[in-house]
C-alpha positions as a LaTeX table, in Angstrom:
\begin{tabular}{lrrr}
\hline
Residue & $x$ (\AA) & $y$ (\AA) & $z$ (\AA) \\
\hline
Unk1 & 53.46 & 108.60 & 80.52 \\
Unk2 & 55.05 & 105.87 & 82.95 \\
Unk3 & 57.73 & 105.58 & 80.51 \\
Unk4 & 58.07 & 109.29 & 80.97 \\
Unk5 & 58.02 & 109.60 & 84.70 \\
Unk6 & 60.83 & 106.38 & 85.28 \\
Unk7 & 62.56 & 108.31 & 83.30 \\
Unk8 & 62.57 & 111.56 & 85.30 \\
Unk9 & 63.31 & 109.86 & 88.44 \\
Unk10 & 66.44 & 108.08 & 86.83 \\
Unk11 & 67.64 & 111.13 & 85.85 \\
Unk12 & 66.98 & 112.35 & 89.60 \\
Unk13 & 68.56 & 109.58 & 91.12 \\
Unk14 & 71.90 & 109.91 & 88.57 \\
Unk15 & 72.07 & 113.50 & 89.90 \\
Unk16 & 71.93 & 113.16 & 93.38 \\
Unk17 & 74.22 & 110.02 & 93.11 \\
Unk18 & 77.12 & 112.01 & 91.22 \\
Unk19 & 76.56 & 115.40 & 92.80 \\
Unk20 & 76.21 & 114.63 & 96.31 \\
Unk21 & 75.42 & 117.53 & 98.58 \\
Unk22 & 78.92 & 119.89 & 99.85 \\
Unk23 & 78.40 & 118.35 & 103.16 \\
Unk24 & 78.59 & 114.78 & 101.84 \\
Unk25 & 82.00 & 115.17 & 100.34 \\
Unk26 & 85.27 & 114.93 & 101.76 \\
Unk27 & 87.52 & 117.79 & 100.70 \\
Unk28 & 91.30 & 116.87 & 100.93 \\
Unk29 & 93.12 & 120.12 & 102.39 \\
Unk30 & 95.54 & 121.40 & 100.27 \\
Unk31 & 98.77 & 121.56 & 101.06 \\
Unk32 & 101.20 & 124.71 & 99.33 \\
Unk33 & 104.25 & 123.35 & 97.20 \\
Unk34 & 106.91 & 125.32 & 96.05 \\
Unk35 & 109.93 & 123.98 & 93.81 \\
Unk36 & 113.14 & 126.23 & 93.20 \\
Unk37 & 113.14 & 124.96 & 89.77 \\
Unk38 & 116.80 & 125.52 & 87.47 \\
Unk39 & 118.71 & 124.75 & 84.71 \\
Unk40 & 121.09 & 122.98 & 87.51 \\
Unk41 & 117.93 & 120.50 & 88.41 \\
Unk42 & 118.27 & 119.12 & 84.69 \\
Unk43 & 120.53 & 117.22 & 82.68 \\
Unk44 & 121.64 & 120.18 & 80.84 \\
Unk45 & 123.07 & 121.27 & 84.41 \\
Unk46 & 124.15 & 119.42 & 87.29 \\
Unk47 & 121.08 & 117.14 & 87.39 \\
Unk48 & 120.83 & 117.48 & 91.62 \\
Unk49 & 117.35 & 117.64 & 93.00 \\
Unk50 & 115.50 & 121.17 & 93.57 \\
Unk51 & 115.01 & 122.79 & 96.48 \\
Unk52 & 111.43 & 122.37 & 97.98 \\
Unk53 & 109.48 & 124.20 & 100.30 \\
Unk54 & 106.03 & 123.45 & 101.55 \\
Unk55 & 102.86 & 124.69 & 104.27 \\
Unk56 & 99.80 & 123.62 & 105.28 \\
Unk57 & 101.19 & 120.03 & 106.53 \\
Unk58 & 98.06 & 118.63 & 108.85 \\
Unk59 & 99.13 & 118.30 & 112.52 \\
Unk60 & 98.15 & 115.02 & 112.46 \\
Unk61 & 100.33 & 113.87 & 109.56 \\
Unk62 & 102.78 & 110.66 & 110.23 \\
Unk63 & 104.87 & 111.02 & 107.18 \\
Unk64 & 105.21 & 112.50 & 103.80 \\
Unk65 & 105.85 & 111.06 & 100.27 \\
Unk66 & 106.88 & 112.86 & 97.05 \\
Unk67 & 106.59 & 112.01 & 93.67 \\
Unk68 & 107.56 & 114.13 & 90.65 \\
Unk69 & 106.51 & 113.12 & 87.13 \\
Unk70 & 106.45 & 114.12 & 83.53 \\
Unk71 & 103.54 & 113.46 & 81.92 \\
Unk72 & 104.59 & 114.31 & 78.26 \\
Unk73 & 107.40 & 111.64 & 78.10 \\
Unk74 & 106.94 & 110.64 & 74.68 \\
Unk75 & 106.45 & 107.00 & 75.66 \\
Unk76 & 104.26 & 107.94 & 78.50 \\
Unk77 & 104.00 & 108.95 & 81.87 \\
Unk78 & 107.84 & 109.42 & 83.30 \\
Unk79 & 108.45 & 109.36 & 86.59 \\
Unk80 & 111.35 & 111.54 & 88.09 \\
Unk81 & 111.82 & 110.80 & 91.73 \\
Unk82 & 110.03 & 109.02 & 94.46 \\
Unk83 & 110.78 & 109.71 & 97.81 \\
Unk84 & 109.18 & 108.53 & 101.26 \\
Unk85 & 108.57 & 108.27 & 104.81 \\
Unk86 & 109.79 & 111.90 & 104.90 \\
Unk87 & 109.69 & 112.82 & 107.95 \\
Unk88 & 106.66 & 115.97 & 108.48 \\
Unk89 & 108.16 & 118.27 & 110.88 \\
Unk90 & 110.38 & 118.95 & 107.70 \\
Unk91 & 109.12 & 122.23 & 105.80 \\
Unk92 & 110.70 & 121.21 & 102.51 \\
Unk93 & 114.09 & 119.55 & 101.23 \\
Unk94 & 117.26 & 121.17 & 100.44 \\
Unk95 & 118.56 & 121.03 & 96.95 \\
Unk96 & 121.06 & 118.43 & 96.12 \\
Unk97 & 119.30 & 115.38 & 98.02 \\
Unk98 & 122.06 & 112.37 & 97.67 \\
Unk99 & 121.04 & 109.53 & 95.57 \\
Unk100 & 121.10 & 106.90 & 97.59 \\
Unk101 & 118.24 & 104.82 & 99.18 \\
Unk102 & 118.04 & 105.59 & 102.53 \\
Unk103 & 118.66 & 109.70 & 103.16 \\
Unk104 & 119.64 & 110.39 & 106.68 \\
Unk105 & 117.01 & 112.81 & 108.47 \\
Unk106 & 114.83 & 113.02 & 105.78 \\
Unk107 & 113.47 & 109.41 & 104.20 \\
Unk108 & 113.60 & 106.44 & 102.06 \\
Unk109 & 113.91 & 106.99 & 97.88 \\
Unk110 & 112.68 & 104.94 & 95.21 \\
Unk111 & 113.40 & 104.28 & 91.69 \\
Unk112 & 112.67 & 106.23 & 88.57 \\
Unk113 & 112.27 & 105.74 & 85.40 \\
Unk114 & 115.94 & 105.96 & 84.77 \\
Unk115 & 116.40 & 102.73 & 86.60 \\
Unk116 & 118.22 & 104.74 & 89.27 \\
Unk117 & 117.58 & 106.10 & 92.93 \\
Unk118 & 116.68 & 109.24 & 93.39 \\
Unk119 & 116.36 & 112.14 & 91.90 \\
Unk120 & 116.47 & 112.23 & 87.72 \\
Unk121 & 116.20 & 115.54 & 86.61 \\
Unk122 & 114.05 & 116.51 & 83.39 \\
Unk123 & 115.54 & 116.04 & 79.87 \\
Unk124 & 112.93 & 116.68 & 77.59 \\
Unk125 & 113.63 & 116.00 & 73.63 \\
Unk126 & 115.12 & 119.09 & 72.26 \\
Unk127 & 112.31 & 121.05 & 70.38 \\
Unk128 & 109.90 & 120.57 & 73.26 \\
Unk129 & 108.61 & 121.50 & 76.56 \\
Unk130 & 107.53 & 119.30 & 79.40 \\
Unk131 & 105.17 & 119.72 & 82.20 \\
Unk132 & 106.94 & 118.06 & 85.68 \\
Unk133 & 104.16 & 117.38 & 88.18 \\
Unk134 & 105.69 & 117.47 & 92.02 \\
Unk135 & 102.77 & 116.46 & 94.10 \\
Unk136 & 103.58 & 115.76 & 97.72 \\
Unk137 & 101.15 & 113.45 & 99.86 \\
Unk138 & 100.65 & 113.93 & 104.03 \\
Unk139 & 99.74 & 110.29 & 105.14 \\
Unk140 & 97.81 & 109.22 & 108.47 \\
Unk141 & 101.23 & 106.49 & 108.50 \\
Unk142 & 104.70 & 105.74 & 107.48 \\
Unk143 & 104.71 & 103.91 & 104.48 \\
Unk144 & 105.31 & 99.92 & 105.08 \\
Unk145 & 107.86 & 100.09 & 102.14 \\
Unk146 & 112.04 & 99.45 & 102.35 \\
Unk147 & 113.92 & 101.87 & 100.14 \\
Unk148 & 113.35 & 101.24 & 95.84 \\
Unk149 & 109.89 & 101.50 & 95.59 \\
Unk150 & 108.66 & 102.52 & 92.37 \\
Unk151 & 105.91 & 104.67 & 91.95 \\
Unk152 & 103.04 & 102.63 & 91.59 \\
Unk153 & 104.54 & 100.23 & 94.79 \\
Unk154 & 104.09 & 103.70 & 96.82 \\
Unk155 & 101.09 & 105.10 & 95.29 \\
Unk156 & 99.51 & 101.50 & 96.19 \\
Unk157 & 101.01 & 101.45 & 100.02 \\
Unk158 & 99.59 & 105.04 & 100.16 \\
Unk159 & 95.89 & 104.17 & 98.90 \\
Unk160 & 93.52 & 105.06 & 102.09 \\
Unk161 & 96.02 & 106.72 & 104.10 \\
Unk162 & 96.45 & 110.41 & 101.95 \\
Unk163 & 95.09 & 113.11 & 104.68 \\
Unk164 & 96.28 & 116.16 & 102.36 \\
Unk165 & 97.60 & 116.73 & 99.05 \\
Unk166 & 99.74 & 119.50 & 96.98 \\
Unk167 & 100.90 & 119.91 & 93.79 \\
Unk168 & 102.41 & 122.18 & 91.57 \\
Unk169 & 104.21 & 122.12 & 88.06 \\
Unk170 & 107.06 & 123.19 & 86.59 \\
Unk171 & 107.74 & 123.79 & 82.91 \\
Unk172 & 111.55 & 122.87 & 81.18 \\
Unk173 & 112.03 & 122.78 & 77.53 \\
Unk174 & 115.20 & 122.05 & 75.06 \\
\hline
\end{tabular}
């Protein structure tokens, strides 16, 4: 019977540990993403960054980052273009960003998995489709990076400063 009851209350305990009341968790607002996805935004085109467009950008943001990734790469995730500091009174980017690591009036760019700045476009192997994850954060601060950063150098600057979050995905195949 005690064996019965400790049990019961560990099972009590594990639920109200993992499935804390709605008031006890902290919701992230969402913010709306939109990419003007192409054929041009690929390799098979012109390879030049989409435009973006975005709402829902908390007033008390400080900056923005961007990352866009594949995660069907055949050798893993692949990361497309990381770009930072961004400044948030922006309400998206133009197409065509330049490649280069500092982008006047809009923010500092990172390396991808090309081994380049900027903006790589997809290139899936032909005979398959590929998600490509853009998921923009709204941080509390500029990010204490200089331009190059790879992904995982801004996702780690970033850690305890994300406010708000969106994402959205894109589909290209060959």
């Amino acid at each position: 019977m005690l064996v019965l009851i400790l049990l019961v209350l560990a099972v009590i305990l594990a639920v109200v540990i993992l499935f804390p009341r709605p008031e006890e968790r902290k919701a992230v607002p969402n913010i709306s993403i939109n990419v003007d996805f192409s054929i041009k935004n690929t390799c098979d085109g012109q390879d030049i960054s989409p435009r973006i467009s975005w709402s829902g950008v908390p007033n008390n943001t400080k900056s923005l980052a961007l990352i866009v990734e594949d995660p069907d790469a055949p050798g893993g995730l692949f990361v497309h273009w990381v770009i930072y500091n961004i400044d948030p009174s922006l309400k998206g980017l133009p197409e065509g960003i330049p490649k280069t690591e500092v982008v006047s009036g809009i923010g500092l760019q990172g390396v991808n998995s090309f081994g380049k700045i900027g903006y790589g476009g997809p290139c899936p192997p032909r005979g398959s489709t590929h998600r490509y994850i853009f998921r923009i954060y709204a941080l509390k601060e500029t990010v204490q990076l200089g331009p190059g950063a790879s992904r995982n150098d801004l996702l780690r600057a970033i850690e305890g400063k994300i406010i708000a979050v969106g994402e959205t995905t894109v589909k290209y195949g060959r």
